[in-house]
C-alpha angles and dihedrals in degrees: 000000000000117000112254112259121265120241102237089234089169129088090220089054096054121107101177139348094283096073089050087049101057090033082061090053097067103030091059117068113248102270092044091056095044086052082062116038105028120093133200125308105311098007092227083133093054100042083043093062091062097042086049086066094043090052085064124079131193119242103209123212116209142211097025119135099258088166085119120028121177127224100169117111139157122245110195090355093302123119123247125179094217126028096237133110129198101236119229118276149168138251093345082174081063085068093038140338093261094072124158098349101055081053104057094045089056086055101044088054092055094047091251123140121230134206112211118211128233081216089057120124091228120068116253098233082058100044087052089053095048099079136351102239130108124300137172123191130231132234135190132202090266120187098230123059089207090077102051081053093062096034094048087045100047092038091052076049098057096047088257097162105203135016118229117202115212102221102174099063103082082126138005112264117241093266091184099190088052072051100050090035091054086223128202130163117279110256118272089026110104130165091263100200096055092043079105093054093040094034097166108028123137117237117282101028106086099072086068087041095053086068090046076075096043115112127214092175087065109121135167096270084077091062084078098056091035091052088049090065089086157313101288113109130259130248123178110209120209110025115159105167135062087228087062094043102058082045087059097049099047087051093060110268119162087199138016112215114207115211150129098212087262096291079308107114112027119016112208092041108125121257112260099238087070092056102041102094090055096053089047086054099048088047087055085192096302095116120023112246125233112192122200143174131086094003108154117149132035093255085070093051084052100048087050096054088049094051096050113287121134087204144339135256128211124178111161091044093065098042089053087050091054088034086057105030114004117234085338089055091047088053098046096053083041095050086042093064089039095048088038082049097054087050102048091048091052090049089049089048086244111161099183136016088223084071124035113151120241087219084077099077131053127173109253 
C-alpha cells in the first residue's frame, strides 16, 4: 500500500502556485479562506478567468539565441524589473502578521510592483517604509470627497507613484460563502488607513462599514476632480469594455486596468482575458493596459502580454504565499511566475517582454 502524499506545507518545497495554494487551505481557518479564495454568486466569472488562459495556446519559434532574455519593462515610465503588480487587497495581517508589509517586501525583492489598498490592515505610511520598490495606492468610490483628499495626500507623502481607482466597488458583490460564513473580521485586525474615520469601533465592524462610504453616484465627471488632487497619475481599475475604456482615456486615465474583481463583484461578467483584445484596440496606445484575473503561471503572463497588456496583475496568489509562509511565502509564489516567465519566453523564442509578438498566441 503506497504512503499518502505529503502536503508540501514549506516555501522551499513548493514547485508552483498550486502547492501554495492548497498549503493555504489548510493554514487559514474556513471562513478566511472562503473570504480568499470564493468569488460572487455562482462563481462562473471566477472559474472563467482561469478557462480563458487555458483557450489560448503558444506558438513557439525555434532556433533563436535565447542565451539573454530580458524581463525588465517600464510601467508609467518607471522601471520594473518584472512586469507583474500585486494587485490591491485587503487585511493581509488577517492571512499572517507580516501583512502588507511582508508583502510588499516580497514584491519589491522580486522587481514587482505592488498596489497597496486603502482597505489594507497596515498603515500606508508603514507599508511604504517597509521596503524601496515600486507601489502604487488604491483608491475606492468613497462617498465623501473629503477622504480621497487624505488618502491622495498621505499616499504623494509617502513616494506612492500612481493612484488606482477602484471603479467596480459602487456596491459589495453578493460573496455568498462570506454570506453563508457570517464573516467578520478576526479580532485585533482593523482596516488601518480608515482607524481615523471608524475611530471607536470595535473589531470586526469596519469591513460593513467600508461600504457605508462606498458611492454609487459616483460617475466619470468626478475623474476630473479626483485627477486634480494631484499630480500622481491616474489609473481606472475594472474596465471591462472598450466603451469604458475609451471613457477612461478621454477622462484622463494613464492606465486602464482590466479586470472583473476576480469573479468578486459581478458573476456572469466575461474573464478578462477574453476582452482583452477589444479594450487594447479602443486605447490605440493612448493609456498602458494591466490585465488581471486568474493569472497563475508564467505562460499566462506571457499570453497577456501577447494579446495587448502592458502587465499582469495577481491578487489571491500572493495572499496564499503569506497565508502559507508569511513574507517568505509571498516571495516564493512571486519568484515562481517570474522564473516560469523566463522559461516560457526561451522556449517562444521571446527576447523581451516589451515585445512579444501577438502572433505568439492562438485560441485553441
Amino acid at each position: 500500500m503506497s504512503a499518502p502524499v505529503q502536503l508540501p506545507t514549506h516555501p522551499a518545497q513548493w514547485i508552483n502556485v498550486a502547492d501554495a495554494e492548497a498549503a493555504a487551505k489548510v493554514a487559514l481557518p474556513p471562513a478566511i479562506w472562503d473570504y480568499i479564495a470564493g468569488g460572487a454568486e455562482d462563481e462562473q466569472t471566477m472559474h472563467a478567468n482561469r478557462a480563458a488562459f487555458a483557450r489560448r495556446l503558444l506558438r513557439p519559434r525555434m532556433l533563436v539565441d535565447v542565451s539573454a532574455v530580458e524581463t525588465a519593462t517600464t510601467l508609467l515610465d518607471a522601471p520594473v524589473a518584472f512586469p507583474l503588480i500585486v494587485a490591491p487587497s485587503s487585511l493581509h495581517r488577517m492571512y499572517h502578521p507580516d501583512g502588507e508589509a511582508g508583502t510588499y517586501r516580497a514584491a519589491s525583492r522580486v522587481g514587482a510592483l505592488m498596489t497597496v489598498s486603502s482597505a489594507g490592515s497596515t498603515p500606508l505610511e508603514e507599508v511604504a517604509q517597509a521596503a524601496d520598490g515600486m507601489r502604487w495606492f488604491q483608491l475606492y468610490c468613497f462617498r465623501e470627497r473629503a477622504m480621497y483628499g487624505t488618502f491622495v495626500e498621505a499616499a504623494a507623502a509617502a513616494g506612492y507613484r500612481a493612484l488606482v481607482l477602484t471603479a467596480d466597488v459602487q456596491i459589495l458583490g453578493r460573496r455568498e460563502r462570506d454570506m453563508r460564513n457570517n464573516f467578520v473580521l478576526p479580532a485585533g485586525v482593523r482596516m488601518a488607513n480608515f482607524e481615523r474615520r471608524f475611530a471607536g469601533l470595535p473589531d470586526g465592524t469596519a469591513h460593513a462599514h467600508l461600504m457605508n462610504v462606498a458611492n454609487p453616484a459616483i460617475t466619470w465627471d468626478d475623474l476630473a476632480w479626483i485627477r486634480s488632487l494631484s499630480d500622481l497619475p491616474l489609473v481606472v481599475k475594472g474596465i471591462l469594455t472598450a466603451e469604458d475604456a475609451r471613457l477612461a482615456v478621454e477622462h484622463g486615465a494613464a492606465a486602464i486596468w482590466v479586470s472583473n474583481h476576480g469573479g468578486r463583484q459581478l458573476d456572469c461578467a466575461p474573464a478578462t482575458l477574453d476582452i482583452l483584445e477589444e479594450i487594447v484596440e479602443a486605447v490605440d496606445g493612448r493609456a498602458e493596459i494591466v490585465l488581471d484575473g486568474g493569472v497563475r503561471r508564467g505562460t499566462d503572463i506571457l499570453k497577456a502580454l501577447a494579446l495587448g497588456a502592458r502587465a499582469v496583475a495577481v491578487g489571491r496568489v500572493p495572499l496564499y504565499g503569506l497565508a502559507a509562509g508569511g513574507e517568505a511565502g509571498a516571495f516564493a509564489v512571486l519568484e515562481m511566475l517570474r522564473n516560469e516567465l523566463q522559461t516560457a519566453m526561451m522556449l517562444c523564442g521571446v527576447l523581451s517582454v516589451a515585445s512579444v509578438p501577438r502572433s505568439l498566441v492562438k485560441t485553441a
